[in-house]
Legacy VTK file of the C-alpha trace (Angstrom):
# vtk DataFile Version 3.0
C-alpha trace
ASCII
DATASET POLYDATA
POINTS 542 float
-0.530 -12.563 -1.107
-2.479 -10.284 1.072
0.511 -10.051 3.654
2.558 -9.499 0.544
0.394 -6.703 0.052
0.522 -6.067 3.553
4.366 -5.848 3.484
4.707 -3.210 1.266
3.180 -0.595 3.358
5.846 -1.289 5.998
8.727 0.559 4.682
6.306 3.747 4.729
4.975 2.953 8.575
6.527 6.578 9.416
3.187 8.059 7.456
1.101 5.392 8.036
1.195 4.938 11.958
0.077 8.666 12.488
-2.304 8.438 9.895
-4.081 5.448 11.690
-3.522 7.385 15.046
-5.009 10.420 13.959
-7.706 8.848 12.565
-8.545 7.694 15.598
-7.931 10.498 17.687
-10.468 12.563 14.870
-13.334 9.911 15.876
-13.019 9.777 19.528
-13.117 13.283 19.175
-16.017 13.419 17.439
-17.683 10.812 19.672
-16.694 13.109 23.159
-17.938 16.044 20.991
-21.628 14.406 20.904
-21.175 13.369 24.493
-20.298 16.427 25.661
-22.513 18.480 23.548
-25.193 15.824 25.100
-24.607 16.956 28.547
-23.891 20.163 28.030
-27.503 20.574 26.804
-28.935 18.622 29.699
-27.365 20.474 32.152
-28.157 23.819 30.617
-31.688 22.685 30.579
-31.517 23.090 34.644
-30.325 27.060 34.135
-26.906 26.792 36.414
-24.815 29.138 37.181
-22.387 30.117 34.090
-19.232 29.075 35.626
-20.517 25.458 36.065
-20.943 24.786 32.382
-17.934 26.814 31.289
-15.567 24.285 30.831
-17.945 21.936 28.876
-18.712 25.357 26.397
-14.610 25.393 25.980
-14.335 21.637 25.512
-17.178 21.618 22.821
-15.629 24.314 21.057
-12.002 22.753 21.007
-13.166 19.137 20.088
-15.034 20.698 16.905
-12.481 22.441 15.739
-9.952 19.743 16.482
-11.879 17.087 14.774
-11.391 19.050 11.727
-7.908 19.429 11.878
-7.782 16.000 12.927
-9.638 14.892 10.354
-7.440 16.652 7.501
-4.419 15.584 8.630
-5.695 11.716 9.048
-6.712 12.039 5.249
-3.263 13.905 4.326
-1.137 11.213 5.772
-3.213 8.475 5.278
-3.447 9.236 1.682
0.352 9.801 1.143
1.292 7.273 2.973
-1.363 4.959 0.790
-0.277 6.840 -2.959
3.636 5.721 -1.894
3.008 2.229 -1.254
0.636 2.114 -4.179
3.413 3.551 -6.767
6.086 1.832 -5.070
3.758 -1.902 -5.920
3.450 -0.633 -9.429
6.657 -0.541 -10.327
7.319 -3.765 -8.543
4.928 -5.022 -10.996
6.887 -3.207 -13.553
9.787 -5.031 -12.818
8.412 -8.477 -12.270
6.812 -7.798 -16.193
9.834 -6.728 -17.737
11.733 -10.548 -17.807
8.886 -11.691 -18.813
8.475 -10.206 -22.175
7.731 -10.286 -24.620
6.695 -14.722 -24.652
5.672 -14.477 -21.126
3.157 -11.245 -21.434
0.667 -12.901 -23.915
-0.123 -15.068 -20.553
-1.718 -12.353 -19.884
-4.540 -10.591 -22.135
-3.943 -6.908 -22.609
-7.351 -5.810 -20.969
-7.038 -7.730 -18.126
-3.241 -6.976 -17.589
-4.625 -3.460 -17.705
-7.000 -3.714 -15.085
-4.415 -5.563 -12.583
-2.292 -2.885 -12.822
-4.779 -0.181 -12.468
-7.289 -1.701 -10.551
-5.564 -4.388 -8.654
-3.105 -2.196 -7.510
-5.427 0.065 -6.048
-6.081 -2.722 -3.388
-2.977 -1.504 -1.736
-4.476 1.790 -0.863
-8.086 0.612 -0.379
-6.049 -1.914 2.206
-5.095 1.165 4.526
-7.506 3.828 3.934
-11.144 1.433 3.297
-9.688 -1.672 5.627
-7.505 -1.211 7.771
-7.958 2.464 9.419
-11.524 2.085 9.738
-11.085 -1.533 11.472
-8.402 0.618 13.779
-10.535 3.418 14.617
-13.897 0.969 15.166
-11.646 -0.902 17.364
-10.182 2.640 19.195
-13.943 3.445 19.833
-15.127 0.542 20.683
-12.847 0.432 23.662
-12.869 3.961 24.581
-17.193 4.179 24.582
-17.494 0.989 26.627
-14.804 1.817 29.081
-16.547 5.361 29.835
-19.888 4.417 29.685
-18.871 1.056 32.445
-17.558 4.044 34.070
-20.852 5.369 34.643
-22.757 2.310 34.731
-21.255 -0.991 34.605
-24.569 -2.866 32.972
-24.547 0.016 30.070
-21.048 -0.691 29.535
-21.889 -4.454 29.013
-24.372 -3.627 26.731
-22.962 -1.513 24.791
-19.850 -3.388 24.314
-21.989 -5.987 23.242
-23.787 -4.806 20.432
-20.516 -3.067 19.563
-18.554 -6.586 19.035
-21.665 -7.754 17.338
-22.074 -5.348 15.008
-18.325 -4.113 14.384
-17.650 -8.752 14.404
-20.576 -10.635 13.332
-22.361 -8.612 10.890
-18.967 -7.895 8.688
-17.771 -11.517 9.245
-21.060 -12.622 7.677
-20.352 -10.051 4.522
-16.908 -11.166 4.501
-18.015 -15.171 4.153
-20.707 -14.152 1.748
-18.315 -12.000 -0.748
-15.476 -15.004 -0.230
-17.987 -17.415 -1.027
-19.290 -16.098 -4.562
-17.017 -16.031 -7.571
-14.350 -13.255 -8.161
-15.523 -10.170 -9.689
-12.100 -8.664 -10.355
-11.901 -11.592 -12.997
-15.116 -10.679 -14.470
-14.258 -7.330 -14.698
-10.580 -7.987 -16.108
-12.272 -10.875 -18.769
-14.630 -7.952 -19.837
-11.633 -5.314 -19.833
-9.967 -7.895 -22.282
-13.113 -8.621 -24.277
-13.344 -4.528 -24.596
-10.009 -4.434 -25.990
-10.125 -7.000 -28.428
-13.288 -5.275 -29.578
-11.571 -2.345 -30.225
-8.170 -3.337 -31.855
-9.850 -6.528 -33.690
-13.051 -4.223 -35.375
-11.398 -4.559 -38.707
-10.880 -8.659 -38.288
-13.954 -9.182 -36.508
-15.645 -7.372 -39.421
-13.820 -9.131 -42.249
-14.791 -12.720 -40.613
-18.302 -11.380 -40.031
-17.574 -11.930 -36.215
-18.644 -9.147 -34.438
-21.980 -9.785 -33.519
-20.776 -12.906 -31.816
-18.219 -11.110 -29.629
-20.410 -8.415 -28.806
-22.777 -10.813 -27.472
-19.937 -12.377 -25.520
-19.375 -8.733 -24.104
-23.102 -8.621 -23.192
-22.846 -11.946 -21.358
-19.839 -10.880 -19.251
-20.796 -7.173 -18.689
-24.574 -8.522 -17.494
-22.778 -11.217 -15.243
-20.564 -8.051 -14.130
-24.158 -6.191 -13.061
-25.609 -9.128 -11.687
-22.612 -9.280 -9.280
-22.652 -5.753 -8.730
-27.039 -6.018 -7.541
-25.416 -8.764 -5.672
-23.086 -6.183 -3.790
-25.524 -3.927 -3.166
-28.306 -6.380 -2.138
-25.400 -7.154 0.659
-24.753 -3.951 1.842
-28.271 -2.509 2.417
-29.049 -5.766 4.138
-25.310 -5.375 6.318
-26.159 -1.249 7.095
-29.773 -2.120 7.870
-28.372 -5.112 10.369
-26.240 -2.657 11.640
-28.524 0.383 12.411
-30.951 -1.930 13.844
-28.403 -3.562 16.953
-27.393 0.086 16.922
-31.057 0.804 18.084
-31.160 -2.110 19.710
-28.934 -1.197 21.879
-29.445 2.087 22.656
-32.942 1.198 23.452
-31.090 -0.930 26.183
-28.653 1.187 27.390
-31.243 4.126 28.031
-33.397 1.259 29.743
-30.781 -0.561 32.133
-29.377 3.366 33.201
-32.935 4.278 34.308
-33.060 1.213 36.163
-29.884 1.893 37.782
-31.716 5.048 39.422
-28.714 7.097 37.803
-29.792 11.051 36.806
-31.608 12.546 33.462
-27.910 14.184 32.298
-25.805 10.720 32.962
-29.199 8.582 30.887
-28.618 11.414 28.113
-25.102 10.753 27.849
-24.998 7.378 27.856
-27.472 7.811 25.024
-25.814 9.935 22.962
-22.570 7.828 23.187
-23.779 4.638 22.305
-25.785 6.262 18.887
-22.728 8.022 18.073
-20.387 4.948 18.673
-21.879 3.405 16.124
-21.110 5.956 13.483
-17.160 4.308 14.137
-19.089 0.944 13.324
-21.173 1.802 10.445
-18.171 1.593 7.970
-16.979 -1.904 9.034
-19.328 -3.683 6.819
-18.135 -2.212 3.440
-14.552 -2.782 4.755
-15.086 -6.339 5.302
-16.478 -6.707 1.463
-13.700 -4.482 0.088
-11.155 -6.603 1.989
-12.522 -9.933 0.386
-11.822 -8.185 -3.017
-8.165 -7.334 -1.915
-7.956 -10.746 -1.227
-8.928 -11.268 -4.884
-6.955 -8.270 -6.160
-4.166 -9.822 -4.075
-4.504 -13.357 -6.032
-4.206 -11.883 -9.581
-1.470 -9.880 -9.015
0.722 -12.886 -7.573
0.147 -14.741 -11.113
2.338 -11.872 -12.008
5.422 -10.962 -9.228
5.490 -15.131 -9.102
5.446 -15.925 -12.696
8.502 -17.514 -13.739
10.791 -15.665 -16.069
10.634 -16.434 -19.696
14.767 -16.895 -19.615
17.112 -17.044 -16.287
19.490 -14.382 -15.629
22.936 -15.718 -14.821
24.303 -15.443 -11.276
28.021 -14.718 -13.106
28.218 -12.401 -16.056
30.998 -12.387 -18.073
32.037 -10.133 -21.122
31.751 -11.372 -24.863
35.336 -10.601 -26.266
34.098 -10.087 -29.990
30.623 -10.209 -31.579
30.783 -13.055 -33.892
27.458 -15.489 -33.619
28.115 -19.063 -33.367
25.021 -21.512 -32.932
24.961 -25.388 -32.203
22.467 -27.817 -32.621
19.858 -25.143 -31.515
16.767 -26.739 -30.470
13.411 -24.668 -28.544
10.960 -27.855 -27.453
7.215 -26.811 -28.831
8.501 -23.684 -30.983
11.680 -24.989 -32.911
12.883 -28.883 -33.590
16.376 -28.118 -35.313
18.905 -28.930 -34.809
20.138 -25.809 -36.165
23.613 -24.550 -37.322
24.227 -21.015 -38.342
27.616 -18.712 -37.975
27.481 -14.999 -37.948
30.368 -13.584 -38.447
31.434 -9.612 -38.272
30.459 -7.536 -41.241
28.429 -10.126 -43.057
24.767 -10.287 -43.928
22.887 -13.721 -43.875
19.550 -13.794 -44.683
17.072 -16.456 -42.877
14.609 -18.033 -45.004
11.883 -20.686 -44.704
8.285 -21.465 -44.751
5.926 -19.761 -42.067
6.310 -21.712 -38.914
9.376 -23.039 -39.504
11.479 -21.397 -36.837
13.180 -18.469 -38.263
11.864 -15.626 -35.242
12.325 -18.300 -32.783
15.925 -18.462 -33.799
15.751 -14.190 -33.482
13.973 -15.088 -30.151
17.269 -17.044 -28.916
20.057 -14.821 -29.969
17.938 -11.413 -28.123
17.555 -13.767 -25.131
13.960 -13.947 -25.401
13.003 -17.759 -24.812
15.200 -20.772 -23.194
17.019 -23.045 -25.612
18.438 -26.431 -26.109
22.237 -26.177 -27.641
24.747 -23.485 -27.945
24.627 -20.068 -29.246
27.563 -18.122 -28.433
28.844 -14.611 -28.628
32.280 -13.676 -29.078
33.322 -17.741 -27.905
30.747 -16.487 -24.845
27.260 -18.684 -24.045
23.959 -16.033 -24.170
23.100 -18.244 -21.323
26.110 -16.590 -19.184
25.204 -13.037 -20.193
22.387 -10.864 -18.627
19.839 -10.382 -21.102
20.224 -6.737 -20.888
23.613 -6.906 -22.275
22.830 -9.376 -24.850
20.195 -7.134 -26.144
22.878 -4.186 -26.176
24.869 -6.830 -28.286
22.069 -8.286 -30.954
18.772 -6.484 -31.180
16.679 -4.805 -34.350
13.332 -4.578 -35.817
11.219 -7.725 -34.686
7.504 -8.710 -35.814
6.109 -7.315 -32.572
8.257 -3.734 -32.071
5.455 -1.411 -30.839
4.879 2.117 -31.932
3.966 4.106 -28.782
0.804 6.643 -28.184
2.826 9.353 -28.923
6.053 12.081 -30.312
8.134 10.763 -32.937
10.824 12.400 -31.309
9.922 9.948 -28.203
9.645 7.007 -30.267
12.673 7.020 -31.612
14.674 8.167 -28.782
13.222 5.118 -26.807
16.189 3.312 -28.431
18.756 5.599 -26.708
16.975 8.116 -24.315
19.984 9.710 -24.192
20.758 10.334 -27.822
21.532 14.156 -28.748
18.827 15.404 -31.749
21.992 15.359 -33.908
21.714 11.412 -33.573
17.881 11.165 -34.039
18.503 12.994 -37.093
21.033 10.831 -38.988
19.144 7.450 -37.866
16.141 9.038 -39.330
18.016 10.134 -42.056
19.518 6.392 -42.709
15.991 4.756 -42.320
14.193 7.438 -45.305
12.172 9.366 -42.728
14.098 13.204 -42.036
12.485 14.566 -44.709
9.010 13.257 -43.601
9.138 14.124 -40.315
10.638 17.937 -40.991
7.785 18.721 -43.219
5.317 17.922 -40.670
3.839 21.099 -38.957
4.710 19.856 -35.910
7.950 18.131 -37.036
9.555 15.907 -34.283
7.101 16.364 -31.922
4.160 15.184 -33.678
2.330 12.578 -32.399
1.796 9.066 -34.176
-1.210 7.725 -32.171
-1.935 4.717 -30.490
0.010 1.919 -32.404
1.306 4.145 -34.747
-2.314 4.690 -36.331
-1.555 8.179 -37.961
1.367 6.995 -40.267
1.539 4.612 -43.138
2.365 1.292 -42.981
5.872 2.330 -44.428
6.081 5.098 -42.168
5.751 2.910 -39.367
8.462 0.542 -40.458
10.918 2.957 -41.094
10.389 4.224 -37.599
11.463 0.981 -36.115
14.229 0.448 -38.695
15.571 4.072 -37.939
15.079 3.238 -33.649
16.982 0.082 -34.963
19.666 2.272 -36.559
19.942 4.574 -33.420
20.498 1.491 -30.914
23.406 1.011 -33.285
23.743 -2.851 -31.919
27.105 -4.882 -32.727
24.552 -7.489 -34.471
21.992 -6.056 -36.615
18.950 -8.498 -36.540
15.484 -7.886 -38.910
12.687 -10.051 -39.014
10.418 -9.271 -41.978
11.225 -5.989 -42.314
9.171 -5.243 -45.223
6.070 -7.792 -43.618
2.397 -6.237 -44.471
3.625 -3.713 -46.821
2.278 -3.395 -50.444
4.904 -4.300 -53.122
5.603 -0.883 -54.107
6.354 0.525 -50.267
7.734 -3.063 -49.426
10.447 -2.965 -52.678
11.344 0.930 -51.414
11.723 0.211 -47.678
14.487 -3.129 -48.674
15.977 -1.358 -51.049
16.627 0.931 -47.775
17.283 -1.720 -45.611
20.035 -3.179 -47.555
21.376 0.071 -48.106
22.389 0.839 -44.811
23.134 -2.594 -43.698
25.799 -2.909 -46.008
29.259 -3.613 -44.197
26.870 -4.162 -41.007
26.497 -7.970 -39.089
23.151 -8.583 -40.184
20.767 -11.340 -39.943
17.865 -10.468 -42.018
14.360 -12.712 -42.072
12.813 -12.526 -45.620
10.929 -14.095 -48.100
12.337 -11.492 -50.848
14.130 -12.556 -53.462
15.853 -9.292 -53.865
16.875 -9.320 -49.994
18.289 -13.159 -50.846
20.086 -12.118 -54.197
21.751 -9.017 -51.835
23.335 -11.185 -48.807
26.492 -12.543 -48.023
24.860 -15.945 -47.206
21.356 -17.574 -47.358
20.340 -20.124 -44.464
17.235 -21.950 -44.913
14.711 -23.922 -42.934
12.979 -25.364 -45.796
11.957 -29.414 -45.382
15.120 -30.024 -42.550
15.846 -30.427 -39.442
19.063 -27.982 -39.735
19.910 -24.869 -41.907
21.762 -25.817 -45.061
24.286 -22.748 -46.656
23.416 -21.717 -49.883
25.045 -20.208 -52.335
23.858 -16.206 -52.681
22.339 -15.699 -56.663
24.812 -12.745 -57.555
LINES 1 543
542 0 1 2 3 4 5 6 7 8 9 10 11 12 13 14 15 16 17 18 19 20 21 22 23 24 25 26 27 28 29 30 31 32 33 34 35 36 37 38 39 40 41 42 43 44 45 46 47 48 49 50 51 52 53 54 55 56 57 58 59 60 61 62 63 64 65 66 67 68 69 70 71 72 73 74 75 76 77 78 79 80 81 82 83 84 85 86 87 88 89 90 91 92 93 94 95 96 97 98 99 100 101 102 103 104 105 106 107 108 109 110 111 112 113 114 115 116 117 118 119 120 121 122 123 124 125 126 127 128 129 130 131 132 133 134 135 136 137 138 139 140 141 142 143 144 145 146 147 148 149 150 151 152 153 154 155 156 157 158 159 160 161 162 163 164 165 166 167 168 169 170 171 172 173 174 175 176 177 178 179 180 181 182 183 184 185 186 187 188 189 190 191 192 193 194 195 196 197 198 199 200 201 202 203 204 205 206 207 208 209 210 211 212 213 214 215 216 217 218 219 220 221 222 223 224 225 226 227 228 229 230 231 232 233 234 235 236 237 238 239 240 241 242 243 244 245 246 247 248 249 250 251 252 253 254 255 256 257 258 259 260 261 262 263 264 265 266 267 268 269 270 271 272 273 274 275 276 277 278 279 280 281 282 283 284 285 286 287 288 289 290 291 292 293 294 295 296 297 298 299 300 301 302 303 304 305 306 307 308 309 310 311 312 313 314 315 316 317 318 319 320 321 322 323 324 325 326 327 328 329 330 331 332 333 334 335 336 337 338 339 340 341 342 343 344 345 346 347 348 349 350 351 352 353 354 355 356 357 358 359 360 361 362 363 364 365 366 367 368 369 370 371 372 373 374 375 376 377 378 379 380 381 382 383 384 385 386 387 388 389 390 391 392 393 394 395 396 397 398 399 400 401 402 403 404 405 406 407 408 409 410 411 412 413 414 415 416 417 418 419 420 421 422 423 424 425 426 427 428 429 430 431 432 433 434 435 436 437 438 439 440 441 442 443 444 445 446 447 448 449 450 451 452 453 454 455 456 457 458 459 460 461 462 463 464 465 466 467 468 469 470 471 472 473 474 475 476 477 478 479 480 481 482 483 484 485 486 487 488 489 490 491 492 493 494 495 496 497 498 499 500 501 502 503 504 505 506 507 508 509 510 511 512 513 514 515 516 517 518 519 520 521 522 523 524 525 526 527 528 529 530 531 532 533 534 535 536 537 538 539 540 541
């Protein structure tokens, strides 16, 4: 997965590449500026003439301020280049998520989905700018400070080079075994993430089951396993920078030695000095990089549980196009979630109400015919198989107001328009208007643009259901499909909200879910599930 990860940096290699080179370029400058700041100094020291140190004054002067500019435009590209590919993986993500809804998301816990798309995804850029770039410009030094200081004394150079490779090799292969060795912190962090969550949107359960002092204290566990690890981290890097700073003195303790051996002058000792201690500085970061690329490796792990999960339903290689919208299903079976066999026709401009006991089937059947889940048997279309349509289009066809319809973090006008983004206000209205809510929502201060909070948490329970009804309404699908509609209501707002339902449903293919014997006495037909294998027609109670 890493080289998937590596892969998607390569369409933006046009940013990238000169980032990485200019990086480079920024430290070798930087590393010449010491050098030649070190023998500039030196020489000065024996009071020359002016003209003999002239072109070392220019060459200081144009290496600091061209380390700067370097320097900004390493972190402008770099960090472009990173932000693309990082944007460009999210919605990748996106993508892979969206066939998998909504049976295949609840693989995934919401906290923990949250962090892999946050956190996880961050790898990418942490891959170039923390990884990468410094292993590049280590490398770039590494080469250019040994070659120059063999130049001026072969048994430096060796030196040098030396503690280089074993710093810049050794000391981050040994943090890279260590980190790949203990277990993986992302999923600590992503089980606490999740544990946070439920905390949060469960308070009210948790409370009423007299539960929440046991998941706090599963919180606790994870978040002081999560610190452990983290004193682990840190215990790793002190002990990988100390490593480092000491073959870094180490060495330049030896280099200094072996050149005044060599009989070679105070200025070319100094400078040999100076580069070696400032070489390092390339080195120093190579340590971190090597721990932050064993968590990419981990980051790189969770997020393939998501681009290779398999899709909850496969998309057809061949569409073709239903010729009418009459719903015919055949011995409909769904192994684990629905035994049938189950019978049921749907024809234009009825209403058939679903009934049954709770587990009996009936939202796995609304599952099927909005192409949510795989199935055993026929369901058909306009004489057309769902299994031959794209699931897009068979949602265009049959969709409506299902248990799980989500109420976003914020406008009303948004909300509703999420059913057809491109819906003039003329539209909102008259859904809005068909589901009970205009007059609500013009008497608010802020009217259309006020916002509902997370989960729809400033409206009523009604409120909330008429919002999906009237998004329902605006989506305006051939086959009109409600499960529960009224579900968690009291009887008061639940009688008022079917009354509504049945109102504008009239005339309109419906299949409606209910336990309500009002909603039953109103329908064309009445299927049920009750005690059989297959749905039995009833007579409606007129």
């Amino acid at each position: 997965m890493t080289t998937r990860l590596l892969t998607s940096l390569l369409p933006h290699w046009r940013r990238l590449l000169p980032a990485a080179a200019t990086a480079v370029a920024a430290e070798l400058a930087a590393v010449a500026l010491m050098a030649t700041a070190a023998w500039l100094i030196a020489r000065a020291a024996e009071q020359p003439p002016i003209s003999a140190v002239t072109v070392a004054i220019v060459a200081v002067r144009a290496l600091a301020l061209g380390r700067g500019v370097l320097r900004y435009v390493d972190r402008l590209l770099g960090h472009d280049g990173a932000l693309a590919a990082v944007t460009d993986l999210r919605a990748t993500l996106y993508r892979a998520l969206e066939p998998l809804a909504p049976n295949g998301i609840s693989a995934f816990r919401s906290g923990d989905l949250l962090t892999r798309l946050v956190d996880d995804v961050d790898a990418v850029q942490d891959l170039l700018l923390r990884c990468l770039v410094p292993a590049t410009v280590a490398a770039g030094v590494t080469i250019a400070a040994a070659g120059t200081a063999a130049v001026l004394s072969p048994t430096a150079g060796t030196v040098l080079v030396t503690g280089l490779l074993i710093a810049g090799v050794a000391v981050p292969g040994a943090v890279f075994a260590s980190t790949g060795r203990s277990p993986a912190e992302k999923d600590v962090r992503g089980a606490l993430a999740a544990r946070t969550a439920d905390l949060l949107d469960g308070a009210a359960d948790l409370a009423a089951y007299n539960a929440i002092g046991s998941a706090l204290a599963a919180a606790r566990e994870l978040d002081a396993e999560l610190a452990r690890r983290e004193r682990a981290k840190a215990w790793t890097a002190g002990l990988a920078g100390s490593a480092v700073l000491l073959i870094q003195g180490g060495t330049t303790i030896a280099v200094a030695a072996l050149a005044q051996r060599a009989g070679l002058s105070s200025i070319t000792v100094t400078v040999l000095v100076v580069l070696a201690l400032t070489a390092f500085e390339a080195i120093t970061p190579l340590p971190a990089a090597a721990h932050r690329y064993a968590e990419v490796r981990m980051s790189a792990r969770r997020l393939s549980a998501i681009l290779n999960a398999a899709p909850a339903v496969v998309e057809p290689s061949r569409t073709v196009v239903a010729s009418d919208h009459t719903v015919r299903i055949r011995g409909l079976r769904v192994p684990g979630r629905l035994d049938g066999p189950v019978d049921l026709l749907l024809e234009p401009g009825r209403r058939v109400a679903l009934v049954g006991p709770s587990g009996s089937g009936k939202s796995t059947v609304l599952a099927v015919l909005m192409r949510f889940v795989e199935y055993q048997g026929s369901v058909t279309i306009g004489g057309r198989e769902l299994r031959s349509l794209p699931g897009d289009e068979v949602r265009r066809l049959i969709t409506g107001v299902t248990q799980d319809a989500h109420i976003f973090h914020t406008s009303i006008r948004e909300n509703l328009a999420f059913a057809k983004p491109d819906a003039p206000h003329e539209e909102l209205r008259a859904a809005a208007r068909q589901a009970r809510l205009l007059d609500w929502i013009e008497s608010l201060p802020n009217g259309w643009d006020t916002p509902v909070g997370a989960g729809g948490a400033a409206m009523s329970g009604g409120q909330r259901q008429r919002l999906v009804l009237a998004r329902a309404l605006l989506a305006d699908p051939p086959v009109l499909v409600l499960d529960e509609p009224t579900e968690g209501l009291d009887p008061d707002t639940a009688e008022e909200l079917l009354a509504d339902v049945l109102a504008v449903t009239r005339h309109r293919t419906t299949l409606l879910v209910t336990h309500n014997a009002m909603a039953q006495a109103a329908v064309d037909e009445i299927h049920s599930t009750a005690g059989t294998k297959s749905i039995s027609v009833i007579t409606p109670l007129l």
